[in-house]
C-alpha positions in Angstrom: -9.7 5.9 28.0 -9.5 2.2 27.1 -12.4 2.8 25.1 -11.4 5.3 23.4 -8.6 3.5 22.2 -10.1 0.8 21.0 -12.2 2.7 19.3 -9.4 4.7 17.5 -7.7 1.5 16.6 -10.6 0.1 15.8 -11.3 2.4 13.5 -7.8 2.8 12.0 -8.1 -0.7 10.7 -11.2 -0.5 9.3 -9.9 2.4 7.0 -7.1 0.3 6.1 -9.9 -2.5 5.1 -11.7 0.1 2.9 -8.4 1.7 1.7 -8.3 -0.2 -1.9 -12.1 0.1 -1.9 -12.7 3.3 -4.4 -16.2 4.4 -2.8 -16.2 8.4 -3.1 -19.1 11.0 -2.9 -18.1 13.6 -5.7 -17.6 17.3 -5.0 -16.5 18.8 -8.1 -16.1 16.8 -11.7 -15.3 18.9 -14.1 -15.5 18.6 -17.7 -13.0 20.1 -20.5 -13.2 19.8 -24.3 -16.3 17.3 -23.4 -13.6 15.2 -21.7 -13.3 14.8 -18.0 -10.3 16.7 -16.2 -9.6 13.1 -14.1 -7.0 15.4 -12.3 -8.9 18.5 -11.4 -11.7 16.1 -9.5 -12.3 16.6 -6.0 -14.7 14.0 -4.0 -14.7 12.6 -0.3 -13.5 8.8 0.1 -15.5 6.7 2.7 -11.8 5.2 3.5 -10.4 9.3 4.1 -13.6 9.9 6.0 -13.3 6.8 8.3 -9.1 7.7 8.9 -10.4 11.3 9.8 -12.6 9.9 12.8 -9.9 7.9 14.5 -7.5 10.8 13.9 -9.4 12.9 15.8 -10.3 10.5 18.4 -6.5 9.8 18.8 -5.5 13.8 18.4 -8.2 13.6 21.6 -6.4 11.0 23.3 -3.4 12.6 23.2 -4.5 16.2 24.2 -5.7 14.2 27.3 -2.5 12.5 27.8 -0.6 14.8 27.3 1.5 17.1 29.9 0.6 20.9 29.7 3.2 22.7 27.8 3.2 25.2 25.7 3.6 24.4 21.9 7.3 26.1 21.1 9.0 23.5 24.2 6.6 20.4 22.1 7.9 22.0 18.5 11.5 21.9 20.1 11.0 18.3 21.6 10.3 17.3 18.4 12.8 19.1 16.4 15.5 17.6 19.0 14.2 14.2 19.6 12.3 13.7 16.3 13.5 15.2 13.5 12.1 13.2 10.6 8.6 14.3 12.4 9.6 17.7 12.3 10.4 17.9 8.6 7.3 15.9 7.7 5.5 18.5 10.1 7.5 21.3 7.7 6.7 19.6 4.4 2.8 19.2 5.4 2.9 23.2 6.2 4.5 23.9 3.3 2.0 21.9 0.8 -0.7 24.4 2.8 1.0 27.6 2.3 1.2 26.7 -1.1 -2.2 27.7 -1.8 -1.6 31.1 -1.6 0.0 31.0 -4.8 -1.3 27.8 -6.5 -3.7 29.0 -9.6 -6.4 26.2 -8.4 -6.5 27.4 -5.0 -9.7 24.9 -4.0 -7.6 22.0 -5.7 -4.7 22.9 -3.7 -6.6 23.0 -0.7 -7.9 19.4 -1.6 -4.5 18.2 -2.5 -3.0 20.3 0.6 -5.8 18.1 2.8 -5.1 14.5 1.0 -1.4 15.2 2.2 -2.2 15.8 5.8 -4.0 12.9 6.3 -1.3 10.5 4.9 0.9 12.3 7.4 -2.0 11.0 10.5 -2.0 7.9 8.9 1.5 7.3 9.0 1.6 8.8 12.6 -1.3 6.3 13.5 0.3 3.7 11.8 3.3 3.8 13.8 1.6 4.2 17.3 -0.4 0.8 16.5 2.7 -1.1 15.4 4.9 0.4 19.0 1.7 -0.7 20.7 2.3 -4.5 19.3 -0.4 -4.4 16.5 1.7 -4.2 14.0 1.1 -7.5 12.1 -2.3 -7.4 12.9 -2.5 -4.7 10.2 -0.9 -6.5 8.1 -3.0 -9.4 8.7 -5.7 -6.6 7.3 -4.3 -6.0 4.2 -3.8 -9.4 3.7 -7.1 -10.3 3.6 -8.2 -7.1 1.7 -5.4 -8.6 -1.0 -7.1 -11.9 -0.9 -10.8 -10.5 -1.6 -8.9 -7.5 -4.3 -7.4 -10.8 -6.0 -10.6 -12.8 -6.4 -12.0 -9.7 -7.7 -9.4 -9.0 -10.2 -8.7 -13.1 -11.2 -12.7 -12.8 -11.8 -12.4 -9.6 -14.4 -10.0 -11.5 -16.0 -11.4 -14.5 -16.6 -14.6 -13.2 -17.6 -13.4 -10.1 -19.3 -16.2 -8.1 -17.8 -16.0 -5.6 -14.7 -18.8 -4.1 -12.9 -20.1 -0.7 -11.9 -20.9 -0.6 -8.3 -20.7 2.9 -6.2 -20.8 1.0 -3.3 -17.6 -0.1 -3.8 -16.2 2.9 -5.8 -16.0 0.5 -9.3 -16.4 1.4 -13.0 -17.5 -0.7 -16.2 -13.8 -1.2 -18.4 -15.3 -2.8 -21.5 -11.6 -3.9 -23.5 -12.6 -2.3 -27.2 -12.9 1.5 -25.6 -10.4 3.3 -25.9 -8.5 4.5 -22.3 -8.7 1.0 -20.9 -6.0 -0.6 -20.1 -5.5 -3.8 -22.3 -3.3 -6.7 -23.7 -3.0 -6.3 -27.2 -1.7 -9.2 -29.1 -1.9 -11.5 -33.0 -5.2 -12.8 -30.6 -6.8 -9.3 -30.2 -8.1 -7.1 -27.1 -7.9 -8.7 -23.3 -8.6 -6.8 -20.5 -6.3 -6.6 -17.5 -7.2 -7.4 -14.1 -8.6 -3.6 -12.3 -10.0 -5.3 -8.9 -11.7 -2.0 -7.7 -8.7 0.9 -8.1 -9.0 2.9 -11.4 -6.2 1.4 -12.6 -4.2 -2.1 -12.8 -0.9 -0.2 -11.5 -2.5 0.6 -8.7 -4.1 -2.7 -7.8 -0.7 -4.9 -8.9 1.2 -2.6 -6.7 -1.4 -3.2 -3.7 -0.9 -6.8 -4.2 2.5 -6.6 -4.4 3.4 -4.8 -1.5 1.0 -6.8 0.4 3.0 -10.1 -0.3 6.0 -9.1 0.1 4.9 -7.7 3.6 3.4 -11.3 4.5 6.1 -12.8 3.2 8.3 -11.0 6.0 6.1 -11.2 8.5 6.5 -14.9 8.7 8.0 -16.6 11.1 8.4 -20.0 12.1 8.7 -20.7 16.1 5.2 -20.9 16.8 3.1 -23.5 15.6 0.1 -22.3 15.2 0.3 -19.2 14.5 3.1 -18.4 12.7 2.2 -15.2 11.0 1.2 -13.3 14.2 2.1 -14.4 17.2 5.6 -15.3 16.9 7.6 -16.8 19.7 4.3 -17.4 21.8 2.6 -20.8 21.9 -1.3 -21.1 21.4 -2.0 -22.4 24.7 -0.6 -19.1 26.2 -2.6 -17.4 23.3 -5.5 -19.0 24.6 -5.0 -18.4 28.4 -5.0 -14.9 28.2 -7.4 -13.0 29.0 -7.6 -10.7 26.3 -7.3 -13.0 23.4 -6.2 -11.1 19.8 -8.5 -11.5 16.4 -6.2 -13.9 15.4 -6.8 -16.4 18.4 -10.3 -16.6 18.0 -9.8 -17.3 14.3 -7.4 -19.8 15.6 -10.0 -21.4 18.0 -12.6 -21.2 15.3 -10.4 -23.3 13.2 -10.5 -25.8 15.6 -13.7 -26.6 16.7 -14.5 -26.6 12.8 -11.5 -29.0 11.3 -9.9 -30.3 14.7 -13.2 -31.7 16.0 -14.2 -33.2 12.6 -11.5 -35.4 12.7 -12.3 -38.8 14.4 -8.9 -39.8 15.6 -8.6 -36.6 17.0 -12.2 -36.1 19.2 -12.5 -37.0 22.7 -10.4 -36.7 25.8 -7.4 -38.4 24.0 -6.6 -35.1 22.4 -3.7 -33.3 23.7 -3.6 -29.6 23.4 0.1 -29.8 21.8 -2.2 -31.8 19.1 -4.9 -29.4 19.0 -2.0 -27.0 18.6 -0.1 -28.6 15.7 -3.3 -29.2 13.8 -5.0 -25.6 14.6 -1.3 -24.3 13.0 -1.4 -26.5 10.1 -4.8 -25.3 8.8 -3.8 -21.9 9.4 -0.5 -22.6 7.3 -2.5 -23.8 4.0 -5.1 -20.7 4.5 -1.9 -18.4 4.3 -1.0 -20.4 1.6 -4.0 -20.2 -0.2 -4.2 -16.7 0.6 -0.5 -15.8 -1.1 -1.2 -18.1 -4.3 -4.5 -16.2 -5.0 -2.9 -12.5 -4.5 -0.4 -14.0 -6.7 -2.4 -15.0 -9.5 -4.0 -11.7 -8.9 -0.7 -10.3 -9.3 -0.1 -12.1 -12.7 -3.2 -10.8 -14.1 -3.1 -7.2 -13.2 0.1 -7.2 -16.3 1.8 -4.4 -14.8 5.2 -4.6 -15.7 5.9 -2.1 -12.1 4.3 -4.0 -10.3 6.1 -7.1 -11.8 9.3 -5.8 -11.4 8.6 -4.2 -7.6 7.3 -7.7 -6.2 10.8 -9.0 -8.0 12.8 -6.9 -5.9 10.9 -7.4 -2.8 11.0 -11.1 -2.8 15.0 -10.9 -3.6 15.2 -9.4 -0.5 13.2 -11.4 1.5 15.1 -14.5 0.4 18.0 -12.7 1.3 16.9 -12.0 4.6 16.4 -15.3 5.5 19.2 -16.4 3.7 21.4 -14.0 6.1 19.4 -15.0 9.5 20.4 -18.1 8.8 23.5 -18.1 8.0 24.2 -15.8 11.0 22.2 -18.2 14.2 21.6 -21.3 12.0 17.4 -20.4 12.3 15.7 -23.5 12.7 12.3 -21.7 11.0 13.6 -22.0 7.5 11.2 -24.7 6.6 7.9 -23.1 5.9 9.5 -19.9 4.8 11.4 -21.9 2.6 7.9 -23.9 1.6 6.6 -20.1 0.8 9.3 -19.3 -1.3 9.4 -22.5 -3.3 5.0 -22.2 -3.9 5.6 -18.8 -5.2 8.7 -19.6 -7.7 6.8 -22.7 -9.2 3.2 -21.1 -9.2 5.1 -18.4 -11.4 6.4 -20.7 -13.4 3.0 -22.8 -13.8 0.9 -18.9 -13.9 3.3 -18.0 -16.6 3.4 -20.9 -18.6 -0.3 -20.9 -19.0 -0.7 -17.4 -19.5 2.5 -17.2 -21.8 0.7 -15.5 -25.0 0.1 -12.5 -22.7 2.9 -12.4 -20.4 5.5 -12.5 -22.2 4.5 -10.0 -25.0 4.6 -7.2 -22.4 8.1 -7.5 -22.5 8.5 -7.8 -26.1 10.6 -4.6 -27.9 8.0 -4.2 -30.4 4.7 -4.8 -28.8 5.9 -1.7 -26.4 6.7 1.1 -29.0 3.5 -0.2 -30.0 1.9 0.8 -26.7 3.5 3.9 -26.8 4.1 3.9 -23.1 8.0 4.5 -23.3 7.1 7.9 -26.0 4.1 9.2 -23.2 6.8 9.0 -20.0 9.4 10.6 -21.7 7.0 13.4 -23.2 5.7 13.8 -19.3 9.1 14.4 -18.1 9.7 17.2 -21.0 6.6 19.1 -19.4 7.8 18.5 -15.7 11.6 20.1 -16.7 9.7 22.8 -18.7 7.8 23.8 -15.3 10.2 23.4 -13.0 12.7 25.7 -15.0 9.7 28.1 -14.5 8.7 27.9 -10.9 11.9 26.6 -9.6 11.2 28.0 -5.3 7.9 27.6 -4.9 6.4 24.9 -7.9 3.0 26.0 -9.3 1.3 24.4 -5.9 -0.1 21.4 -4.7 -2.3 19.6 -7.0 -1.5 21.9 -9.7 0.7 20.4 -12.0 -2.0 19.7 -14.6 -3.5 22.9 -13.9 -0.2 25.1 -15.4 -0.5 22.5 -18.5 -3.6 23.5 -19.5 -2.8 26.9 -19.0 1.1 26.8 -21.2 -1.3 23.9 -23.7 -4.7 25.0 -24.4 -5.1 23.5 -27.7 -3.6 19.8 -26.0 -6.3 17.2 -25.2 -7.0 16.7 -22.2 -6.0 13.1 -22.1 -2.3 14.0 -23.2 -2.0 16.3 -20.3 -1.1 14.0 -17.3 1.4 14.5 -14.3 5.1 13.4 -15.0 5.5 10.2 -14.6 8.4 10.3 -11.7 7.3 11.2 -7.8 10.4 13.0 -6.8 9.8 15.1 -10.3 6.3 15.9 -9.2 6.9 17.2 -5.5 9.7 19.5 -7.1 7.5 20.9 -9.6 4.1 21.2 -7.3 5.9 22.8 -4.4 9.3 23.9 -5.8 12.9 23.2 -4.0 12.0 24.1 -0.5 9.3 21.1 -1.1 11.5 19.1 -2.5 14.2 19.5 0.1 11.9 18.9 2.8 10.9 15.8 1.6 14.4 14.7 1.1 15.0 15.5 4.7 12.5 13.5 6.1 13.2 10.8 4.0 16.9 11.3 4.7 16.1 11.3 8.9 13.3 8.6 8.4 15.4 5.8 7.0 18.3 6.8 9.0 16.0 6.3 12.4 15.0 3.1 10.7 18.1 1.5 10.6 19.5 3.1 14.0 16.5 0.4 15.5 17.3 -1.9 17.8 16.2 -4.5 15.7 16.5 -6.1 11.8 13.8 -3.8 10.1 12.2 -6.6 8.7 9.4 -4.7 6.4 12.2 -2.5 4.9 11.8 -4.7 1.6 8.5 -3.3 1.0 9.9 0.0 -0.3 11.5 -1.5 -3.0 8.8 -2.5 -4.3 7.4 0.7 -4.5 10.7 2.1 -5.8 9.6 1.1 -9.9 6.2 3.0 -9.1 8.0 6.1 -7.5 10.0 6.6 -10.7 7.9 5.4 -12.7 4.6 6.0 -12.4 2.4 8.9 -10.6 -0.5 7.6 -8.4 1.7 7.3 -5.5 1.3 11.0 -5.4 -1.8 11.9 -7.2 -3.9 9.3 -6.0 -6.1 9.2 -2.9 -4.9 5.5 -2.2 -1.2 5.9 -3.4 -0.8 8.7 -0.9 -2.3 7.2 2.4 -1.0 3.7 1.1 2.2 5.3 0.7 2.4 6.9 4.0 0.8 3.7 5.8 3.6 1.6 4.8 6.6 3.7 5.9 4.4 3.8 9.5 5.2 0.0 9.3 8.4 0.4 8.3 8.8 2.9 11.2 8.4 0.7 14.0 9.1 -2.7 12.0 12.4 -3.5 14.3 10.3 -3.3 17.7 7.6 -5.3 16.7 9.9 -8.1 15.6 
């Protein structure tokens, strides 16, 4: 049983490793006009394939665990006990059913698929952050964020990206056309991709990924103040089942603590081992959150931007409040964390001003056009909602029924609304939609009702430009299961404090 577990968890983590990592075996790419339909494509992700495994190893686990009742007393357990599972349970059955009607029944199928496994994920998720692991995943994305940042500060600088399947990456050379780019008196600059298909996606990873260290910090223990919080090293050490992050920790110091000549010897104390293990740990989660954030500065997405703004407002206001309300002595290197980020943006910003500040410039965006495209997305979304108003014209097909109502439209101007909510009404209609409002109604109610500060709540708004904004959180492979990852943290965030 043990086994099992840790084989499940193990797994689980891994996927969330692999998550930003675009590797895909394709299924069906299909071509219209000469021009690929991006949105019709169905492959199988290495990361999906990986999530599928420990589901089924932890669907196992609980069929074993579990007492022998029938399914209606389970289905009324859960609608009684757990109702933001029921009408997530609802929504995923309803995405299904709408296959039958969908004109792309494969796609819907696909689509139908992508949403049940976000729905394990965030299931998974939350048993592994009740179980005490929840900052261990975060300590995952972290350092996914780090290597996605070195990646993307590298694009930048050079201007070049590379094709690897391996990885799931594609050459973005800055005079095509479709790349996304910085356009300016100086010409053509291509923005930072790291390995998502878009620098949306990959400044919203970062983002959310540094706002969700940023609150995971805490100040009581000394070496470890990102992960083991409120429990001292020595006691770390001691046990017998030592976490990841104690055998980094121990790593640390035989490397940098033993190197140190007034340190060596039997004259060390542990409480010195302890305080120099934490500081080295300290500057490498420093080091860590000024690379994602110069990889955040080079992605130029303006959502992103403007999400990771929001997030960090609330995290200062968090411990701005703890403070205030039980005089926290751990301000200090929280307070160190906030004051690297605001002057790194300055410095990152100063340098970089030519491109920065142009993407907030009145005329350089009509110029882009991006303003004219969102607007001329939601026209199409009102158009087919008025059309299929119960049911929607099924999952995955919203680009589908604008082919058919635009056949003489390139392909390239026929993309999803650029507004989640919009989608889900128009894909699976107002029962859809209402079912997702319900469990995000019951969700965020249960999230607040913990016992708990929910301390990771300040990651959704910096999803919340994205939402409304943008689409991949929906259409995308990553944006789904990343979406659905982070409200499993969120879930469970007050009893891991």
């Amino acid at each position: 049983m043990d086994r099992l577990i840790r084989y499940s968890d193990g797994l689980f983590l891994s996927f969330l490793f692999l998550l930003p990592f675009q590797t895909i075996y394709l299924l069906r790419e299909p071509l219209i006009g000469g021009e690929k339909w991006q949105y019709g494509t169905i492959g199988i992700y290495l990361s999906s394939v990986i999530l599928a495994f420990a589901v089924m190893i932890g669907a196992a686990l609980k069929l074993k665990t579990s007492k022998n009742e029938p399914i209606d007393v389970r289905l009324r357990k859960m609608w009684r006990d757990r109702k933001a599972d029921a009408f997530l349970l609802l929504f995923v059955l309803w995405s299904g059913l709408s296959i039958i009607w969908a004109q792309d029944a494969v796609l819907a199928g696909y689509t139908f698929i992508k949403i049940l496994l976000a729905a394990d994920a965030f299931v998974l998720t939350r048993v592994l952050v009740r179980r005490g692991k929840g900052k261990r995943i975060v300590m995952i994305l972290f350092v996914a964020g780090v290597i996605q940042s070195a990646i993307g500060i590298s694009q930048f600088l050079t201007q070049e990206t590379f094709s690897s399947t391996l990885l799931g990456t594609g050459v973005h050379e800055s005079w095509k056309a479709g790349t996304s780019v910085l356009k300016n008196d100086s010409g053509r600059f291509l923005r930072a991709y790291g390995t998502f298909p878009h620098p949306n996606m990959y400044g919203l990873f970062l983002a959310v990924v540094l706002v969700l260290v940023m609150l995971s910090i805490g100040g009581k223990s000394p070496s470890f103040p990102l992960f083991q919080r409120g429990k001292h090293p020595r006691d770390a050490r001691s046990s017998k089942e030592r976490s990841l992050l104690s055998k980094i920790g121990e790593t640390l110091r035989l490397i940098f603590v033993k190197g140190i000549p007034s340190l060596r010897g039997d004259r060390v104390s542990p409480m010195a081992i302890a305080v120099a293990q934490g500081l080295y740990i300290r500057i490498g989660i420093l080091s860590g959150i000024l690379i994602i954030l110069l990889g955040l500065v080079v992605s130029f997405s303006r959502l992103a931007w403007g999400g990771f703004s929001l997030g960090f407002a609330f995290f200062l206001w968090q411990r701005y409040s703890r403070f205030r309300k039980s005089k926290d002595k751990t301000w200090r290197y929280p307070l160190a964390i906030s004051a690297t980020i605001i002057i790194s943006m300055a410095i990152f910003t100063g340098i970089l001003h030519e491109t920065v500040f142009p993407r907030f410039d009145g005329t350089t965006v009509g110029r882009e056009g991006s303003v004219i495209d969102r607007m001329s997305t939601y026209a199409d979304a009102v158009k087919l909602i008025k059309d299929h108003p119960p049911l929607g014209v099924g999952a995955g097909n919203y680009t589908v029924e604008l082919i058919r109502m635009n056949p003489n439209r390139p392909i390239w101007a026929l993309q999803p609304a650029h507004d989640v909510p919009l989608l889900i009404v128009a894909e699976l209609g107002l029962v859809g939609f209402v079912l997702s409002f319900l469990f995000a109604a019951t969700y965020l109610m249960g999230v607040f009702e913990t016992k708990n500060a929910p301390i990771h709540i300040g990651a959704l708004f910096v999803l919340a430009p994205s939402l409304l904004l943008d689409h991949f959180l929906w259409t995308s492979s990553f944006g789904l299961l990343f979406l659905f990852v982070l409200l499993g943290i969120i879930a469970e965030s007050g009893s891991d404090e």
